[in-house]
C-alpha positions in Angstrom: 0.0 0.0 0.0 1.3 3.7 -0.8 2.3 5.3 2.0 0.7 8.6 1.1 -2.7 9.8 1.9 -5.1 12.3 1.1 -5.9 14.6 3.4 -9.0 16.6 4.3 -9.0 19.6 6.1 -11.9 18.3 8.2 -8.8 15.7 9.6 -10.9 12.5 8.1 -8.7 10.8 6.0 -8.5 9.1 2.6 -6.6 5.5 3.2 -4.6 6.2 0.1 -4.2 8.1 -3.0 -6.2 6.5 -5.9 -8.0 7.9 -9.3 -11.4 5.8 -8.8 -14.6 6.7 -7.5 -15.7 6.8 -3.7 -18.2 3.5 -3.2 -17.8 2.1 -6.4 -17.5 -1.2 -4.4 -20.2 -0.6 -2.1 -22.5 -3.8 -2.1 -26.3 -4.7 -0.9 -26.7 -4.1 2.9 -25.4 -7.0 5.2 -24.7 -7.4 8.7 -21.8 -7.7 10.4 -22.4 -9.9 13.4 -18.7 -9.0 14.9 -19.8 -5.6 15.6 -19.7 -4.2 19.0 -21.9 -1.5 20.6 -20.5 1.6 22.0 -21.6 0.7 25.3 -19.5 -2.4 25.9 -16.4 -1.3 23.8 -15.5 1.6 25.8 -12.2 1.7 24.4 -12.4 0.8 20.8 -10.9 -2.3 20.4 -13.3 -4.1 19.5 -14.8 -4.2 15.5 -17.2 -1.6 14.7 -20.6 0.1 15.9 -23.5 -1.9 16.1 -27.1 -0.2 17.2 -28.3 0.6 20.5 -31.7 -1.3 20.7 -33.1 -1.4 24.2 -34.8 1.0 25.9 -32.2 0.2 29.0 -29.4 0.6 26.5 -30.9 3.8 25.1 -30.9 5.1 28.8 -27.8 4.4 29.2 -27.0 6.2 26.4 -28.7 9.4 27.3 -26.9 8.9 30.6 -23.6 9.3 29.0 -24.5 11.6 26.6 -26.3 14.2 30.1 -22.5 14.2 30.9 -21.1 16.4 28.3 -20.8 20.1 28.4 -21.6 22.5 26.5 -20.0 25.9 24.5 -19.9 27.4 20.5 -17.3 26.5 18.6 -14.3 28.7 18.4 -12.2 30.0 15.6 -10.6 27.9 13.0 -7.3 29.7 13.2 -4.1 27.7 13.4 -5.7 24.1 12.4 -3.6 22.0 10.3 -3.9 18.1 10.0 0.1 18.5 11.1 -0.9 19.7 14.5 -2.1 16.7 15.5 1.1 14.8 14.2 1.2 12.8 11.1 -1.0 10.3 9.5 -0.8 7.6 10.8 1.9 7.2 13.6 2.1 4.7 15.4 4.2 6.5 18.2 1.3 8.1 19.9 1.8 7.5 23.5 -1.7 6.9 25.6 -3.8 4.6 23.1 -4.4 1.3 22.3 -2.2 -0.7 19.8 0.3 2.4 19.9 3.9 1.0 19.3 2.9 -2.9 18.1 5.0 -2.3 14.6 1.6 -1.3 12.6 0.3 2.5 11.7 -2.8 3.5 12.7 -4.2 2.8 9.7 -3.1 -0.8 9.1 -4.3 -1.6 12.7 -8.1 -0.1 12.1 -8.3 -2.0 9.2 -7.7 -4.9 10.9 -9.8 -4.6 13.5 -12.8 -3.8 11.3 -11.9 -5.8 8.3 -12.8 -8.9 7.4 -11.5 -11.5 4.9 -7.9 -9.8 5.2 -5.7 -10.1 2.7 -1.9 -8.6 3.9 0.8 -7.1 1.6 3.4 -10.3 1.0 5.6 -10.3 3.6 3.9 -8.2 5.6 1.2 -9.0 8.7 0.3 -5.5 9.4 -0.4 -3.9 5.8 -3.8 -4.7 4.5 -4.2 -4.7 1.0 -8.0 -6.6 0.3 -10.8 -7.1 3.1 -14.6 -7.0 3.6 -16.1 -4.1 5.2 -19.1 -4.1 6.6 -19.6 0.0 7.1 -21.8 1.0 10.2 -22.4 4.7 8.7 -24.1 3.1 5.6 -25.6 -0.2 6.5 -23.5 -1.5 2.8 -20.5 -3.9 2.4 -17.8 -2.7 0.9 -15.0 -5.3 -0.6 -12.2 -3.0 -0.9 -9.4 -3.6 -2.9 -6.0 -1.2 -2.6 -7.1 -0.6 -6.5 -9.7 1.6 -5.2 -8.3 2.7 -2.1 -10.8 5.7 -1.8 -14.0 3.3 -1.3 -12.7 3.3 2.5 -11.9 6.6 4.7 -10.9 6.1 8.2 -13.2 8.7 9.7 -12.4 10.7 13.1 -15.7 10.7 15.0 -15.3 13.9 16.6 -13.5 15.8 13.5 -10.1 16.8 14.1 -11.1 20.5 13.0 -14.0 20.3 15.6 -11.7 19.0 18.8 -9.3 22.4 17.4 -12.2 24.5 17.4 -13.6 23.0 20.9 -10.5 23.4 22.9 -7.7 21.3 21.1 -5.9 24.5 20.0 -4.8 24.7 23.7 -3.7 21.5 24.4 0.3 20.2 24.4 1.0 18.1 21.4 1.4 14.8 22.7 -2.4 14.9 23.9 -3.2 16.0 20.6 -1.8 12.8 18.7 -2.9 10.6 20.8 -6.6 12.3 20.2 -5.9 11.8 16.5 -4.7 8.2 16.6 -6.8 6.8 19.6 -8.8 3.9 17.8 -12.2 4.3 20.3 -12.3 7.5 17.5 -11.9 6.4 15.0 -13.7 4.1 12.3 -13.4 2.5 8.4 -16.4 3.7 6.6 -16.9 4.3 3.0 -15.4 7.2 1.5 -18.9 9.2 0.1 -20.2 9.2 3.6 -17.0 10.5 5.2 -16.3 13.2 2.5 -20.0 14.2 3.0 -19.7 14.3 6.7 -16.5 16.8 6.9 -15.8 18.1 10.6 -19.4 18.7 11.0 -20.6 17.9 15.0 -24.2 15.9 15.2 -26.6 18.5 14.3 -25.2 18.5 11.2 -24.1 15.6 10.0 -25.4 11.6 11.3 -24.9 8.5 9.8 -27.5 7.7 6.9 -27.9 4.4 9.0 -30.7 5.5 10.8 -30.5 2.5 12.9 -26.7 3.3 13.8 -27.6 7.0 14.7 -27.7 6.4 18.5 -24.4 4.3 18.3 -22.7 7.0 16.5 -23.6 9.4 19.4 -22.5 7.2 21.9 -19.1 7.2 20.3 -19.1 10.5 20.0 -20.0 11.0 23.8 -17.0 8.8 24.9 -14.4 10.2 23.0 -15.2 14.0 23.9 -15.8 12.8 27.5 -12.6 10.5 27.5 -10.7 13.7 26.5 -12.6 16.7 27.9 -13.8 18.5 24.9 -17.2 20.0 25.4 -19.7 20.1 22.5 -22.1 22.6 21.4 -25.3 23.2 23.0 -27.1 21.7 19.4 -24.8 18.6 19.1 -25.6 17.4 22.3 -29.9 18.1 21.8 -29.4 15.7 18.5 -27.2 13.4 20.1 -30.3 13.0 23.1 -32.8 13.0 19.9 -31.2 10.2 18.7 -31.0 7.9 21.7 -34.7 8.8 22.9 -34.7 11.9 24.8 
């Protein structure tokens, strides 16, 4: 796999630089029955984002979610995807699966892929899996051909963790934000590009059923590193899970 990667502005990431279309591999909707929900994987090691369906589970989730507080967004001034270190070290201190001899990258892949198919040689460099995409509800059987078809999407946006207090922090805290897997997830590449650094209000899954999931996640990584969000993000994160 090349080691370059596109990079948005909005810090959600292309896998690698390729010519073909976003989704072109995108398949019927199937379930992935490894995926985890939000609520038991508190630290993201395990595979993907799978719906919160109980009425006790949706409690939960508004309990979590009650937890957050609240402030607008600052200034964009200063953000650069380099502030946060480059993509994808694997030298952030802090987070899971830092320093096991595979990037960032490689290691979500991995954890959400199945089907894996490595580079020869290699154990860590993925180039063919299945991907069964939480944001979308498809299956995606991504080849490094058409590297696009996957982005590895930071749940709260890079830009957005700037703009909500990030700016301040020292620059070790802000790698390890931008590597830590519980934020960060394989998706396809339209819905990713689509999303941008937008916050909840503007911007959930098209999964309806994921939607409450994907707020979850959202919750525990700006609670895990003190971000607040804004006073709308959080009403449509509560909207979502019940409340």
């Amino acid at each position: 796999m090349a080691a370059a990667a596109v990079l948005l502005s909005a810090g959600c990431e292309v896998l690698d630089e390729d010519g073909t279309s976003p989704g072109a591999g995108a398949q019927q909707t199937a379930p992935d029955g490894r995926a985890v929900s939000p609520l038991e994987n508190p630290d993201g090691t395990e595979p993907g984002l799978s719906p919160v369906a109980t009425d006790r589970d949706e409690a939960a989730a508004r309990k979590l979610i009650d937890r957050l507080s609240t402030k607008g967004r600052g200034p964009k001034t200063g953000y650069a995807r380099d502030e946060f270190g480059y993509a994808w070290m694997d030298t952030a201190d802090g987070v899971p699966l830092a320093r096991n001899g595979c990037d960032t990258r490689n290691d979500l892949l991995r954890r959400d892929g199945q089907k894996l198919r490595f580079r020869s040689g290699s154990d860590c460099v993925v180039v063919a899996m299945t991907l069964h995409d939480p944001y979308t509800g498809t299956t995606i059987e991504w080849r490094k051909q058409q590297a696009s078809e996957v982005q590895i999407d930071h749940v709260v946006p890079l830009s957005y963790g700037w703009q909500m207090g990030a700016s301040r922090w020292p620059e070790g805290k802000r790698k390890q934000f931008a590597n830590d897997v519980l934020n960060l997830m394989p998706v396809e590449g339209r819905a990713n590009s689509a999303k941008g650094d937008s916050g909840p209000a503007s911007w959930l899954p098209p999964s309806k059923q994921i939607r409450c999931a994907y707020a979850v996640r959202f919750a525990q990584v700006a609670i895990k590193y003190e971000l607040p969000v804004t006073a709308p993000d959080k009403r449509m994160m509560l909207t979502q899970c019940g409340g």
